[in-house]
C-alpha positions, 0 to 999 in steps of 0.5 A, spaced: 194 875 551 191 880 556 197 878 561 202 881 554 197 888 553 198 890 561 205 889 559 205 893 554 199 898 557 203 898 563 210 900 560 207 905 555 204 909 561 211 909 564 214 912 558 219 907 558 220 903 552 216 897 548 222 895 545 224 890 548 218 887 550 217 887 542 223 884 540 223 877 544 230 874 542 232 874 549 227 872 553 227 866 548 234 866 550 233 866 557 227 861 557 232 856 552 238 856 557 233 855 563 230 849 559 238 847 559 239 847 565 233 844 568 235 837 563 242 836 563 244 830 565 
């Protein structure tokens, strides 16, 4: 849980934008796909 607030402490103190780091559709996506690939037969 820390490691997720330094990530929204950091990007908050370069005005960039917490959206994508609230929204977690593509990192889910991102980690399925990698799942994939690492268990294809």
């Amino acid at each position: 849980m820390s490691k997720y607030i330094a990530l929204l402490i950091d990007t908050l103190n370069h005005d960039a934008s917490i959206s994508d780091i609230l929204n977690p559709v593509e990192r889910i996506q991102k980690r399925v796909n990698e799942y994939n690939e690492a268990h294809k037969h």
